[in-house]
TIKOL-214481 format. One record per residue (C-alpha): x, y, z. Coordinates in nm, 2 decimals. Layout:
BEGIN
      x      y      z
      X      Y      Z
...
***
This chain:
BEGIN
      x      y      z
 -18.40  23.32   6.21
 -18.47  22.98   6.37
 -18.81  22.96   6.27
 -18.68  22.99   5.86
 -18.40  22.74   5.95
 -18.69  22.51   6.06
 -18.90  22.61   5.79
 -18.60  22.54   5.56
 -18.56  22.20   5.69
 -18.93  22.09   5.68
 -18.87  22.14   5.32
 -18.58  21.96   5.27
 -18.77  21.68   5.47
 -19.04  21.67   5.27
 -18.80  21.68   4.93
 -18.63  21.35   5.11
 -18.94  21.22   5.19
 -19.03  21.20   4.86
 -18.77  21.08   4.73
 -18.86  20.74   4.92
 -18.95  20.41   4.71
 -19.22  20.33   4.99
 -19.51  20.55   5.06
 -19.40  20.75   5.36
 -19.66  20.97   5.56
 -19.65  21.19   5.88
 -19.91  21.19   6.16
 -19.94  21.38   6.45
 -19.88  21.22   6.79
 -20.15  21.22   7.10
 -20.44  21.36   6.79
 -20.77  21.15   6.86
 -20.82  21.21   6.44
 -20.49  21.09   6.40
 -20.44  21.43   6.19
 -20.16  21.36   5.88
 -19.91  21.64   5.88
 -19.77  21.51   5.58
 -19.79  21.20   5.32
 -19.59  21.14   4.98
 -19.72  21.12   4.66
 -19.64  20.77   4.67
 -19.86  20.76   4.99
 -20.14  20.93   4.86
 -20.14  20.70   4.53
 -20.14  20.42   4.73
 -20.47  20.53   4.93
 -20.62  20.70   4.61
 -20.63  21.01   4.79
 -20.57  21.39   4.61
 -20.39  21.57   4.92
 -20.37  21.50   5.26
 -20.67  21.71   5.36
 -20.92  21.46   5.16
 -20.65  21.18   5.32
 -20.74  21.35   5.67
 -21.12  21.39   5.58
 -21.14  20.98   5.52
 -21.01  20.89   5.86
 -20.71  20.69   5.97
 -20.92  20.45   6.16
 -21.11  20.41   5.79
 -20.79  20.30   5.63
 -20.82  20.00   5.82
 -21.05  19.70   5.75
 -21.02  19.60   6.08
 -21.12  19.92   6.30
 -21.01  19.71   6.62
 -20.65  19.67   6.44
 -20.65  20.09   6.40
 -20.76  20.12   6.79
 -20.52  19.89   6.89
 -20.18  20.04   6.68
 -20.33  20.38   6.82
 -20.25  20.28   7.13
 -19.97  20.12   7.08
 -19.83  20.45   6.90
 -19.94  20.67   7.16
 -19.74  20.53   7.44
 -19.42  20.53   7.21
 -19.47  20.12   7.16
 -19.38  20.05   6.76
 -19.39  19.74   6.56
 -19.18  19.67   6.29
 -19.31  19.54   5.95
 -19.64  19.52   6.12
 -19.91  19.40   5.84
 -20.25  19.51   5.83
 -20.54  19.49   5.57
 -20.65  19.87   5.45
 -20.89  20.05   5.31
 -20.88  20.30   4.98
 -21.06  20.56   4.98
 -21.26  20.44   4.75
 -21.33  20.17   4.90
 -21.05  19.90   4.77
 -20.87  19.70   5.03
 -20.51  19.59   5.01
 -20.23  19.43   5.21
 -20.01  19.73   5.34
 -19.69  19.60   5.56
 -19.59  19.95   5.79
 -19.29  20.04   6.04
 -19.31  20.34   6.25
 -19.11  20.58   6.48
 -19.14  20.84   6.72
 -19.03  21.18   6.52
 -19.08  21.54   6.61
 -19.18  21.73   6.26
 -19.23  22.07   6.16
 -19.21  22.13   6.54
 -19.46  21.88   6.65
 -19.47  21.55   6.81
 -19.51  21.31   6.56
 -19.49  20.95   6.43
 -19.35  20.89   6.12
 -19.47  20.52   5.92
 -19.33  20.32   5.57
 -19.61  20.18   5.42
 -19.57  19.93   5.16
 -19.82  19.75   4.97
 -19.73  19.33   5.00
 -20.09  19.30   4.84
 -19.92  19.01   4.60
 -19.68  18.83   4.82
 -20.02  18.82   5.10
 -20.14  18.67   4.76
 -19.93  18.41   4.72
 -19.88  18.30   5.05
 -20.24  18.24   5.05
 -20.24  18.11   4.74
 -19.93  17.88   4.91
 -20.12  17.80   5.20
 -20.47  17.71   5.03
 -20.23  17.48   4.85
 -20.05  17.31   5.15
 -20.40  17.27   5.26
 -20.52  17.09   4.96
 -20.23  16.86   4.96
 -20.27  16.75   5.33
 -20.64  16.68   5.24
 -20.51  16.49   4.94
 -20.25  16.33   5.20
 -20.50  16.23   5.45
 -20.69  16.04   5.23
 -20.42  15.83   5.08
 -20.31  15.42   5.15
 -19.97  15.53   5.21
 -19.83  15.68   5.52
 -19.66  16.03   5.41
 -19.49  16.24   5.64
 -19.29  16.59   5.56
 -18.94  16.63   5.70
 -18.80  17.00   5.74
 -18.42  16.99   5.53
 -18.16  17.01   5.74
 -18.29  16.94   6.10
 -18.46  16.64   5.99
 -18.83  16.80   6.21
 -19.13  16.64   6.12
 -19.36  16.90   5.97
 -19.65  16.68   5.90
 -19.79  16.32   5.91
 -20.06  16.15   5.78
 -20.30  15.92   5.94
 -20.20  15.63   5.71
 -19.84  15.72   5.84
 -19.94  15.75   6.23
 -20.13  15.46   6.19
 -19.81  15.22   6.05
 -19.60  15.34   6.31
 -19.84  15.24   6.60
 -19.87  15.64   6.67
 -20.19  15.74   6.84
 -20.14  16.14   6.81
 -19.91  16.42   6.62
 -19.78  16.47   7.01
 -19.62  16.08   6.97
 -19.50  16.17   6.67
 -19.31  16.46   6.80
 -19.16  16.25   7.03
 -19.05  15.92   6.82
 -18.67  15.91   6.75
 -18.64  15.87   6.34
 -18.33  15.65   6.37
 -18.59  15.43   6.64
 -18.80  15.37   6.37
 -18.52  15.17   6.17
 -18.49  14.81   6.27
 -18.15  14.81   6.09
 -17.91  15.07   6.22
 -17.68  15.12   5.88
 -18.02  15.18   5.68
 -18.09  15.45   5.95
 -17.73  15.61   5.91
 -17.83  15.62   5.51
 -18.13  15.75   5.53
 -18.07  16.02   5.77
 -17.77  16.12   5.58
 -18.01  16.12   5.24
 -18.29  16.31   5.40
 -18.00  16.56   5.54
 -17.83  16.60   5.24
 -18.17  16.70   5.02
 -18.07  16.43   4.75
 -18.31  16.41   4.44
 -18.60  16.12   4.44
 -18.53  15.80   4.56
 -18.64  15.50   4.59
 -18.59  15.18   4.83
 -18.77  14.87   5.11
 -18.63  14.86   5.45
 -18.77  14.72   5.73
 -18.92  14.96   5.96
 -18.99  14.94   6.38
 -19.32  15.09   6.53
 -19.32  15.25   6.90
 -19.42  14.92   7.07
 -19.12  14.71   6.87
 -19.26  14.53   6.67
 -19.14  14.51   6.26
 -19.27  14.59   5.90
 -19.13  14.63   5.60
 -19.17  14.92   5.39
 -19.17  15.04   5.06
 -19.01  15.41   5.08
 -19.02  15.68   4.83
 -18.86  16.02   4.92
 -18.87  16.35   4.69
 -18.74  16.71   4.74
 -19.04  16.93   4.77
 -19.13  17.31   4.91
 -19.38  17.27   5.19
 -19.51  17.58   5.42
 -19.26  17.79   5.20
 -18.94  17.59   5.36
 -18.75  17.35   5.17
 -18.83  16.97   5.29
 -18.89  16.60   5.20
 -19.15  16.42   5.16
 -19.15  16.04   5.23
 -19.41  15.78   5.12
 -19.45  15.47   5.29
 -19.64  15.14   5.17
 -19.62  14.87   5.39
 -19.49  14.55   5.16
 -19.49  14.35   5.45
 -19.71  14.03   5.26
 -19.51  14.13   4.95
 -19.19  14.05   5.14
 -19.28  13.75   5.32
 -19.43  13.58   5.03
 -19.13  13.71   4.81
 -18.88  13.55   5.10
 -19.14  13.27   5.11
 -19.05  13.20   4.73
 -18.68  13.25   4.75
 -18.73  12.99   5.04
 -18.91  12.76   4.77
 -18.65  12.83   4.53
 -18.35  12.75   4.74
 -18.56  12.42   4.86
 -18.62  12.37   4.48
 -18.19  12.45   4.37
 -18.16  12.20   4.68
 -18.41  11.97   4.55
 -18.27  11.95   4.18
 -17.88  11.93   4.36
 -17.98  11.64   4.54
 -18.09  11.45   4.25
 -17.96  11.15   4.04
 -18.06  11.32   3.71
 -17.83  11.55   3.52
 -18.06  11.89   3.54
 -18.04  12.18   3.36
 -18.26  12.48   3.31
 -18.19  12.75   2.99
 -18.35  13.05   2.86
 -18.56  12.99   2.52
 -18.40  13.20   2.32
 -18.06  13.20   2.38
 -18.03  12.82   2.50
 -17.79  12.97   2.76
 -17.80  12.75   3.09
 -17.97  12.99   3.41
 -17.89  12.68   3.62
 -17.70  12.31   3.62
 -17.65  12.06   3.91
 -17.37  11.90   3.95
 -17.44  11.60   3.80
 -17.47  11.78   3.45
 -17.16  11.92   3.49
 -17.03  11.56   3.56
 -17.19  11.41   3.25
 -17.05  11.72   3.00
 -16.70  11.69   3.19
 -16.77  12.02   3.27
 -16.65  12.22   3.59
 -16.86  12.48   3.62
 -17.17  12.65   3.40
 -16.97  12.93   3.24
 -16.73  12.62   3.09
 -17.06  12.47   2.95
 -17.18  12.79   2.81
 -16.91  12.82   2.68
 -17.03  12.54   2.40
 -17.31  12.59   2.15
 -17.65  12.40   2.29
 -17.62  12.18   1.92
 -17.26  12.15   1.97
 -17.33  11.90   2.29
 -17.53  11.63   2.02
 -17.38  11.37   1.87
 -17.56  11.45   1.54
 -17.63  11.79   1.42
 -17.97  11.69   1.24
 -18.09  11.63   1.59
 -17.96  11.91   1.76
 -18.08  12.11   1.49
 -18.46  11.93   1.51
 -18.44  11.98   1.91
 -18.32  12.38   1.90
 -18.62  12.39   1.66
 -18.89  12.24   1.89
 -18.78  12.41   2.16
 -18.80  12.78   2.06
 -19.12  12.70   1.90
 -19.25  12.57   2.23
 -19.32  12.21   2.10
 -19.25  11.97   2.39
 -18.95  11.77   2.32
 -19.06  11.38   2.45
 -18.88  11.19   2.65
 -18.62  11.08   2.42
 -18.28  10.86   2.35
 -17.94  11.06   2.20
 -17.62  11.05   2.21
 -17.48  11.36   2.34
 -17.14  11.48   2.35
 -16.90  11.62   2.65
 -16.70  11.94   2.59
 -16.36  11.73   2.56
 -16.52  11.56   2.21
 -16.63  11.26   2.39
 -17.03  11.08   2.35
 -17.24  10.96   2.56
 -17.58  10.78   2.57
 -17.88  10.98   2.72
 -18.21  10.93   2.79
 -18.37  11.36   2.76
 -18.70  11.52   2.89
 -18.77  11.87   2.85
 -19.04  12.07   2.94
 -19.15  12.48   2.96
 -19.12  12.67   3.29
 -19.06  13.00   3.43
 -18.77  13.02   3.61
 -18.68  13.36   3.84
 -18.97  13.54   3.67
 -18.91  13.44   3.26
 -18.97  13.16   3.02
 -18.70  12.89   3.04
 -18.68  12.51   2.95
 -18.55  12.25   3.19
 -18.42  11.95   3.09
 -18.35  11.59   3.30
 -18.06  11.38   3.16
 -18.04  10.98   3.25
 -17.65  10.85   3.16
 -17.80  10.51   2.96
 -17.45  10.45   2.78
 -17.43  10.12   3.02
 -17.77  10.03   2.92
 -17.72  10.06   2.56
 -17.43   9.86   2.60
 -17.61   9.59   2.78
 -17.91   9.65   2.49
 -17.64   9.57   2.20
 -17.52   9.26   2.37
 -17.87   9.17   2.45
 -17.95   9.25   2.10
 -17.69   9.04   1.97
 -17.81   8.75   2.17
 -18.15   8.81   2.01
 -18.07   8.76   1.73
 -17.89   8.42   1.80
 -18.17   8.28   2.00
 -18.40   8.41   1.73
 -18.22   8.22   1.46
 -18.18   7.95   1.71
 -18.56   7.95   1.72
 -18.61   7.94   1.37
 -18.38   7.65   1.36
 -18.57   7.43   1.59
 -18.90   7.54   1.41
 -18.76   7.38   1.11
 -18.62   7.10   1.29
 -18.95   7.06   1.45
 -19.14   7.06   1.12
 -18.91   6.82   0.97
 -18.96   6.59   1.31
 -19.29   6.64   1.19
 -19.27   6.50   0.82
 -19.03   6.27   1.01
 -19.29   6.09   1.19
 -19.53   6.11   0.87
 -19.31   5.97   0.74
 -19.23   5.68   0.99
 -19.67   5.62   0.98
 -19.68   5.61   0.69
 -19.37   5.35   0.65
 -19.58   5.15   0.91
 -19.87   5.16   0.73
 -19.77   5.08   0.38
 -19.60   4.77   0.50
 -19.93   4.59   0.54
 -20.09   4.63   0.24
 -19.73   4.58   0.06
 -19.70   4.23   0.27
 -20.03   4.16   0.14
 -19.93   4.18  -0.19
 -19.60   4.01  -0.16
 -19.80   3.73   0.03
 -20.08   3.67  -0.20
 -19.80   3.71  -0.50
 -19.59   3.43  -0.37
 -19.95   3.23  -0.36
 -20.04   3.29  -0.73
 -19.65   3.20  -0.84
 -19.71   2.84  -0.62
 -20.04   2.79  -0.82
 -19.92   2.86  -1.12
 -19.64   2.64  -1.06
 -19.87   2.31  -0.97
 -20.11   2.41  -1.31
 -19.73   2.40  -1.49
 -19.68   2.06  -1.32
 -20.01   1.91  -1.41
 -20.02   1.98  -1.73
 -19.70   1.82  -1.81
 -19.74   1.57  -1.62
 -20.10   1.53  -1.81
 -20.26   1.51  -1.45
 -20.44   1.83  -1.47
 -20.83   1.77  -1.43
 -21.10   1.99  -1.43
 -21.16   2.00  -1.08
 -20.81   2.10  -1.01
 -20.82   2.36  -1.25
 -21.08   2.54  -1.15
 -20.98   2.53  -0.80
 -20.63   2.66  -0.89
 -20.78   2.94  -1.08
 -21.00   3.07  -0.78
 -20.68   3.06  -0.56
 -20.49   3.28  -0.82
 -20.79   3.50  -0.87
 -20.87   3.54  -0.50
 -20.48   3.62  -0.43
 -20.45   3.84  -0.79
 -20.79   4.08  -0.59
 -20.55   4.12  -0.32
 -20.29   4.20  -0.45
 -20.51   4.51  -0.64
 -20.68   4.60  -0.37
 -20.39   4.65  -0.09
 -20.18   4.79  -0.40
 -20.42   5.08  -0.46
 -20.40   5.13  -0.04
 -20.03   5.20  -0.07
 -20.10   5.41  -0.34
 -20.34   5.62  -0.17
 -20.09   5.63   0.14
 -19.83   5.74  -0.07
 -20.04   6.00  -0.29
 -20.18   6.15   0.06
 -19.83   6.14   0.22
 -19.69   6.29  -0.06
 -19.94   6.59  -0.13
 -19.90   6.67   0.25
 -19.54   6.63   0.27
 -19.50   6.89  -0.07
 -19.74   7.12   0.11
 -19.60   7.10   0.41
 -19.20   7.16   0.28
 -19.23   7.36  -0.04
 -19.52   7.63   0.12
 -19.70   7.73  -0.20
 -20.04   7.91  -0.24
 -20.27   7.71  -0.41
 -20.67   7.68  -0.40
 -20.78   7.36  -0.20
 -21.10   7.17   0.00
 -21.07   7.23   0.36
 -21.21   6.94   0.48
 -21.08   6.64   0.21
 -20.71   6.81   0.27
 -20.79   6.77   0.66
 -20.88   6.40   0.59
 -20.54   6.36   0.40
 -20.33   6.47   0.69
 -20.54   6.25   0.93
 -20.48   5.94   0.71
 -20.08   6.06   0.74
 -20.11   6.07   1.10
 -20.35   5.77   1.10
 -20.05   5.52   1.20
 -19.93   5.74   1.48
 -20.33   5.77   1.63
 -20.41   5.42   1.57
 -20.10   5.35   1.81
 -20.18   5.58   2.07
 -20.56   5.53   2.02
 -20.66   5.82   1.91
 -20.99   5.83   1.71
 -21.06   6.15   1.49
 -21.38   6.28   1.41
 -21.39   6.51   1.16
 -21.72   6.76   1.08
 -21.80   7.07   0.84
 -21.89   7.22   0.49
 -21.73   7.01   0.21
 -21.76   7.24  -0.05
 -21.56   7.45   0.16
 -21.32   7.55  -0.07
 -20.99   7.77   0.04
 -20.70   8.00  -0.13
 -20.43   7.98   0.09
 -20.11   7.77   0.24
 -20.23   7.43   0.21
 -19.93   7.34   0.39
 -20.01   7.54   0.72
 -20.35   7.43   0.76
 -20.16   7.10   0.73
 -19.87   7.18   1.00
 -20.19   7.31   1.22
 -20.37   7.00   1.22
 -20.04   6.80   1.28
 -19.99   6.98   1.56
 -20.32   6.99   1.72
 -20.36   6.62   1.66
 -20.04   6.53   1.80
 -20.11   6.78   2.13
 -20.39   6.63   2.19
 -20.24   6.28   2.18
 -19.99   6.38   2.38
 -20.11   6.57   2.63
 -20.48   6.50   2.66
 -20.48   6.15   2.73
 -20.23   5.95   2.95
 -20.04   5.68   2.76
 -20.27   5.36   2.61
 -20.56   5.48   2.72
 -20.68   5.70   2.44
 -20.96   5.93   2.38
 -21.11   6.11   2.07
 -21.08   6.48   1.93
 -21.35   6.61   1.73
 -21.23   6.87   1.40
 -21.50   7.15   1.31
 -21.49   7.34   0.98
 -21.70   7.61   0.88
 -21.78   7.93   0.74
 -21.90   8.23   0.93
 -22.15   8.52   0.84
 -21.85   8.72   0.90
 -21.65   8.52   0.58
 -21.44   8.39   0.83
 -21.34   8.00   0.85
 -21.39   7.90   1.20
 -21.19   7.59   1.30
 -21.27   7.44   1.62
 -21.04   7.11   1.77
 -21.15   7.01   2.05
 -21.05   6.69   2.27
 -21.21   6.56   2.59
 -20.94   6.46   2.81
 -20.72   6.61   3.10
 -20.77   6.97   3.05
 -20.53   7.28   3.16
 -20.50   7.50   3.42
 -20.61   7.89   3.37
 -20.20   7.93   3.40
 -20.13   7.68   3.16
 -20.40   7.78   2.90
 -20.29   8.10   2.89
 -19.89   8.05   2.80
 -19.97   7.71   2.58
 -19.90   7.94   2.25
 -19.55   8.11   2.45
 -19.22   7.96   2.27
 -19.03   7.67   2.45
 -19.34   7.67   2.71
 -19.43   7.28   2.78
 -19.59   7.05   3.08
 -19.33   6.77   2.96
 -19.00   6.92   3.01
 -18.77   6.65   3.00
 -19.01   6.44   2.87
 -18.95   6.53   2.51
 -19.17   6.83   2.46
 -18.98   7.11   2.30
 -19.24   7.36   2.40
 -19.24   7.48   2.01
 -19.58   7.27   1.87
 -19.85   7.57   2.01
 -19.59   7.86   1.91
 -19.54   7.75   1.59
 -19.96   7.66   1.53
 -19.98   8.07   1.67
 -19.74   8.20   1.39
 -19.91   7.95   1.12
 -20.23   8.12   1.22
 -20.17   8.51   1.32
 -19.87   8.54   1.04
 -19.96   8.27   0.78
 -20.29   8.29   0.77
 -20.34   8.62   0.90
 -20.57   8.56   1.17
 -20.64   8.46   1.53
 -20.61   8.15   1.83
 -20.75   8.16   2.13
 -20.75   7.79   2.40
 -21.02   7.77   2.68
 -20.96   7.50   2.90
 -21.04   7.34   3.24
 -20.91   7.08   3.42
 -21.14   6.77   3.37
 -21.31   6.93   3.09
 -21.07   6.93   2.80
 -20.94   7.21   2.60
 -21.11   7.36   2.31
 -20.94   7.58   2.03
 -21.06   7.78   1.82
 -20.88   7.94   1.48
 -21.08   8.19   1.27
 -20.89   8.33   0.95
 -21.01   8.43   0.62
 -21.11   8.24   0.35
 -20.87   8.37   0.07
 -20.52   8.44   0.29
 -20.39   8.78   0.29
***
């Protein structure tokens, strides 16, 4: 009976049995062959074996490919010692090796010690975690060979699973071991960025991104550029985080912030109004506080707040400048009015020029407040113009002073050869008079007759000859005066009209004894302003007489007139008196400039010979002069005048 209830049972075991998912199989205890008693179909499969008899004829130390592994879980089994999910590599029977993960127990089976095993095949998870691993290892070689310094926090506990050299290296780490040892929070030179990023790497937050400044193990700081990003690592959830050391980055980026706050500080300091927009939407980036002053703004959002044309005066210009600007053209340093943002203008002088300002294209712009200038300019303006038709008055009233003392020669001169006349005249009327009386008287002889005759025909040749004088004094008085007042073009000979104004001026010279010698081309023949060439000479001559020679003792001047290869008349005076110093030579053609202030020089002779010459004529003057070798000046214009 007992042995069919065990019988019974053994059947109902091995119906159980296999039943089972996972390949079961039965062995018998304390056997050397490690005889099976019994194995599933799922068992048998999973070994490619028929029936347990081909399973036992194969070997159970063959269905390891490790025999040493099959010694050693013999043993183990044998003195009762089991391991659970104990995983081995095994051996088909035909050959093929797979991953087979076992747990065994001590049973007692079909009346027999025994030992009872679940075998399952974890062929494909030993797969992939090789597969895993082979990849771990590929990225720490990949790691190891990068710039920046990576290391591999574990989620949740915040253990370091892996460092790089590049990471060891930043943090002043000689070994792994140091690493292990290094408090992360330590590492933080800021405590609050340590809270945060132990808190981040904690929490398993996505990618991030950030610079904080870092402490190695001997104290010492860097600042890093930090990149962190959830990953799976070793098949546990963890973070990796990049470090690149910006340190140079930083200090030359907090070197330029320094050079930008000594720059705002710079600009803030100064006496111009300063303002700096961006190109394209002409709104201010920056003002100092002297622009705000000058737009009777308060602060930059109130001058904003107006359209860039709105703050000129016209809107042709505004419109002109905005233009330039976007274009890129440089403005120029410039004059406009400009207006405030209560309606109000103001005068100011504007430079602009391209920059880049915090990393874009911008304009700035230096305002000078001129509205007291261009007052002061209008008033100066106005006076200008009075002095300038003050000037113009005294140029006429020195070119009728001029004619004036032609005029006065001239009078000087006529009055001889007119008292010449009226002399011998009053002779031939007394002679006449005794002939009258002679005859009457019947006293007239030959002798007296004749004699009276000679003394009306001597006195009749003088009157003649000192009448045509007068006449040539008044015809040459009277062509220069005409020329001289009425200023018409006309064709003339250089050197006979030069010989007509020096007989004009011939009282004036003789008095001050002057002699005149006068050389050149008479068949020089010019189309011009007879009457400027006439004012010229005037003035020369009379300079000269003035200036060159003290009082009664006199001198000569020499005139020069000729024509150039150029075309050009050259006209050289020159005198041989007192000369000029280099000073004095070189302002002699300034207006109201004179050596006889007080003396009656007006200072207006030379000015008005340079305007004659550079406007009249159209050409040029220059004076060399030494002292004790008299003054030479030469005139060059052309021969028909522009």
């Amino acid at each position: 009976m007992r042995e069919e209830q065990l019988a019974h049972s053994a059947l109902q075991l091995r119906a159980i049995l296999e039943t089972c998912t996972t390949a079961v199989c039965v062995f018998l205890r304390g056997s050397e062959e490690r005889e099976y008693l019994y194995a599933s179909n799922r068992m048998l499969e999973m070994f490619g074996a028929k029936d347990v008899g081909e399973l036992n004829a194969f070997g159970f130390i063959n269905t390891f490919a490790d025999p040493n592994e099959a010694a050693e879980m013999r043993d183990r089994h044998n003195q009762g010692q089991y391991k659970r999910d104990a995983v081995y590599e095994r051996v088909r029977l035909d050959g093929g090796h797979f991953w087979g993960m076992g747990t065994a127990s001590e049973i007692e089976f079909e009346g027999q010690p025994a030992t009872i095993a679940w075998i399952t095949d974890i062929s494909d998870r030993i797969d992939a975690e090789n597969r895993t691993a082979q990849h771990a290892n590929q990225l720490r070689d990949m790691l190891e060979t990068s710039e920046a310094g990576v290391s591999v926090f574990r989620r949740g506990t915040l253990e370091r699973v892996y460092a790089n050299q590049g990471f060891l290296r930043r943090f002043g780490l000689a070994s792994h071991e140091e690493l292990n040892g290094m408090n992360l929070r330590a590492t933080f030179a800021n405590s609050a960025d340590a809270d945060w990023v132990v808190e981040h790497l904690q929490s398993g937050a996505g990618q991030q991104r950030f610079a904080m400044e870092r402490r190695r193990v001997d104290g010492s700081k860097w600042w890093a550029q930090i990149e962190t990003k959830p990953i799976e690592f070793d098949g546990e959830m963890a973070t990796i985080v990049w470090h690149y050391d910006i340190t140079e980055q930083k200090r030359a980026q907090e070197e330029l912030e320094a050079g930008a706050r000594r720059f705002r500080e710079i600009l803030d300091s100064s006496e111009a109004g300063i303002s700096i927009f961006d190109v394209d939407t002409f709104d201010r980036r920056y003002v100092n506080s002297v622009f705000l002053r000058m737009f009777g703004a308060e602060t930059i959002d109130q001058i904003n707040a107006v359209d860039f044309r709105d703050t000129f005066e016209s809107h042709a210009i505004a419109e002109a400048v905005t233009t330039q600007l976007r274009n890129g053209d440089l403005m120029g340093r410039r004059s406009e009015m400009r207006r405030r943002i209560d309606g109000s203008t103001w005068w100011a002088v504007i430079d602009a020029k391209r920059i880049e300002f915090d990393g874009k294209p911008a304009v700035i712009t230096w305002h000078y407040d001129i509205s007291e200038q261009k007052q002061i300019e209008n008033e100066l303006r106005k006076t200008v113009d009075v002095l300038r038709q003050t000037q113009e008055e005294l140029v006429e009233a020195e070119k009728m002073a001029s004619l004036g003392g032609l005029v006065a020669g001239v009078a000087h001169e006529i009055n001889t050869p007119i008292g010449i006349c009226l002399t011998s005249a009053s002779a031939m009327t007394e002679k006449i008079d005794e002939l009258k009386a002679a005859v009457e008287s019947g006293q007239l002889t030959r002798g007296k007759f004749i004699s009276r005759l000679e003394t009306i025909d001597g006195a009749a040749d003088l009157v003649v000859r000192n009448a045509k004088r007068a006449g040539e004094l008044i015809s040459s008085f009277k062509q220069v005066a005409v020329d001289q007042t009425s200023g018409e073009r006309r064709n003339f000979a250089l050197i006979d009209y030069i010989e007509e104004v020096l007989v004009s001026l011939g009282p004036e010279l003789t008095r001050r004894n002057i002699t005149n010698e006068l050389k050149g081309d008479r068949e020089l023949v010019l189309s011009g302003y007879p009457g400027a060439i006439g004012q010229i000479v005037t003035n020369l001559a009379m300079n000269a007489a003035i200036h060159a020679y003290e009082d009664g003792v006199g001198g000569k001047t020499e005139i020069i007139c000729n024509q150039e290869t150029s075309g050009e008349i050259l006209m050289t005076f020159r005198d041989f008196g007192k000369g000029m110093e280099e000073e004095t030579a070189r302002r002699i053609f300034e207006p109201f400039f004179t050596t006889r202030q007080g003396r009656g020089g007006t200072g207006l002779g030379m000015h008005i010979l340079y305007n004659l010459v550079t406007q009249r004529l159209g050409g040029r003057v220059v004076c060399q002069s030494k002292p004790g070798e008299g003054t030479t000046i030469e005139l060059r214009f052309p021969k028909v005048a522009i």
